[in-house]
C-alpha positions, 0 to 999 in steps of 0.5 A: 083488630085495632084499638080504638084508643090509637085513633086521634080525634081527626081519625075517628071523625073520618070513619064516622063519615066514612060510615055515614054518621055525624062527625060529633059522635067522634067527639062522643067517643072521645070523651068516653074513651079519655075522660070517663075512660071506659072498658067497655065499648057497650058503657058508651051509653050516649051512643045507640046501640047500633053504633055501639054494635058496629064500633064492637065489630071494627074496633077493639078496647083491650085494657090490662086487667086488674086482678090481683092486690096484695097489701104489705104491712107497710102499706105497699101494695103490689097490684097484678095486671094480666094482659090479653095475652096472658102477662102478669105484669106487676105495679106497686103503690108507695105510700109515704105520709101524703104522698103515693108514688106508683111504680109501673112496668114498660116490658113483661119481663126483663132481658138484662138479667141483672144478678141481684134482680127476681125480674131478671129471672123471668127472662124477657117476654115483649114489649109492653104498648103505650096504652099497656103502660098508660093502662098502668098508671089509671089502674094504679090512679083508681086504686089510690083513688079508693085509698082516699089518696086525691092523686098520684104524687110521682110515676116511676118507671123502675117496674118490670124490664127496661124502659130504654129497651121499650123506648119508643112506646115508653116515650109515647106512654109518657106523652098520653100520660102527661096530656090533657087528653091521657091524665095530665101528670107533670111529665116531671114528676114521672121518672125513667129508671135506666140500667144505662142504655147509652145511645138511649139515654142521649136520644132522651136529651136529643128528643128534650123529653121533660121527664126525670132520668134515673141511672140504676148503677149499683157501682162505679166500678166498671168490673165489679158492674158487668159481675152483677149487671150483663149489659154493662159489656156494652154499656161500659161505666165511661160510656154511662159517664159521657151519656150523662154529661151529653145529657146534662149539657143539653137539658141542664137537668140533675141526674139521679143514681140508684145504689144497692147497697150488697153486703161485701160487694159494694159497699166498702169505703172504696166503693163509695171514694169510687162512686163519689169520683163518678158522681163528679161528672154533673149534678146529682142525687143518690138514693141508697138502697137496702137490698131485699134478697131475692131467691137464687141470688147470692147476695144479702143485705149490707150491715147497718153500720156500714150502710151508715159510714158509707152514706157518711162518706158520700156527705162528706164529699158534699153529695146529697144521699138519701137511704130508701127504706125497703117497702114491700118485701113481705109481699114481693114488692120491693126493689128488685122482687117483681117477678109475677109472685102472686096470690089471686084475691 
């Protein structure tokens, strides 16, 4: 059955009149679905029943179902969805003083098993749709909402899987979630987080899509990438390069890249000479990351005085660095750790 959520206006107009009723009802049911944004076809109280009834037997209006919160002891909290068909895809609200970034998944699952990464572990399920994403972002909007924050200050989609494996939804989920019809978020302030999907990467650039481009790359080294990260085999470290200078010449955007810093892996003073020669490319930021280990994996997190002279090094290469405390690893929330852990509350 399809979702009444799919339909533009113009289309449910037409199936009013198909029906015999008055073209305003769309707009009646316009308003409940994007502005009071119901789950319920039986909540559209200005409808009569019988229109309500005959709606229920030709439409759907599935939503992902909030069902587990878990708060960390920072303030984290990592928020379960379960999907129609029995998914627990995870998001997790951020807070930093005023601020709340939300963090939503585009995929259950993850089919790039990166090796420092719980998600990976999982292996890949399916693609999330866009009204799963945008389902996401209002869930995640409600619940900051409650914790008396007014609104959302970023969306980032660095959750479950990999956006640019989900593109075509993932771009549509952005357009709902920008619009005045969906929530109306600065497409700006929603950042797409990519392990390095090439082609993807170029089609974000070629489609102008006013979103901001993360490039999760944890090293420059082309080698040292494909031991940690799979799909570097066909994503090689050049073409990572090319795809952002591509990106670059036609947006004239920055780029910025995410680090994990993994003790003895990554971490030494070649390693960052390397990353800053990469960084060369076109203008950018690194966000440093302090791993959060996760089980199975052998890597552990970089002292704290090595983290400190490799961030140095990258200043001194004039590069803006910024160290990204871990949030939410008591509660499996952090970088790296969604995986479906849960407890039902």
């Amino acid at each position: 059955m399809k979702d009444i959520r799919s339909l533009s206006l113009p289309e449910i107009e037409k199936y009013f009149t198909d029906i015999g009723e008055s073209k305003y009802r769309a707009a009646q049911v316009y308003e409940w679905l994007w502005e009071k944004k119901v789950t319920d076809i039986d909540l559209m109280t200005s409808l009569p029943l019988s229109l309500r009834e005959r709606l229920k037997n030709d439409f759907a209006l599935p939503h992902l179902k909030t069902e587990i919160i878990q708060q960390g002891s920072d303030g984290t909290s990592k928020i379960g969805f379960r999907s129609p068909d029995n998914h627990i895809i995870e998001g997790v609200l951020i807070p930093s003083g005023s601020r709340m970034t939300a963090c939503i998944s585009p995929q259950a699952g993850c089919a790039l098993n990166c090796s420092f990464c719980a998600t990976g572990k999982l292996g890949f399920k399916r693609d999330l749709t866009p009204l799963e994403i945008f389902d996401q972002v209002t869930g995640l909007e409600k619940l900051a909402r409650e914790m008396s924050v007014k609104r959302l200050s970023n969306i980032v989609l660095m959750g479950m899987g990999e956006p640019l494996l989900n593109y075509d939804n993932v771009c549509h989920a952005v357009k709902m979630i920008s619009s005045g019809k969906g929530i109306g978020y600065s497409p700006r302030r929603i950042i797409i987080s990519t392990a390095g999907i090439t082609k993807n990467i170029r089609r974000i650039a070629d489609d102008r899509l006013p979103v901001s481009l993360a490039i999760s790359l944890h090293t420059a080294n082309n080698k040292k990438r494909e031991l940690i990260m799979p799909v570097t085999k066909s994503n090689p470290v050049t073409e990572i390069a090319d795809a952002i200078k591509y990106y670059h010449q036609k947006t004239g955007s920055r780029i910025s890249y995410e680090y994990l810093l993994l003790r003895d892996f990554n971490d030494t003073l070649s390693d960052a000479r390397e990353l800053a020669h990469f960084c060369r490319i076109s203008p950018c930021k690194i966000n440093l990351i302090e791993y959060n280990e996760v089980e199975g994996s052998p890597f552990k997190r970089s002292a704290p005085e090595k983290t400190y002279e490799f961030m140095k090094f990258l200043q001194s290469r004039n590069l803006v660095v910024n160290l990204r405390k871990s949030r939410g690893a008591d509660i499996d929330a952090a970088c790296g750790q969604l995986a479906g852990k849960h407890k039902t509350v």
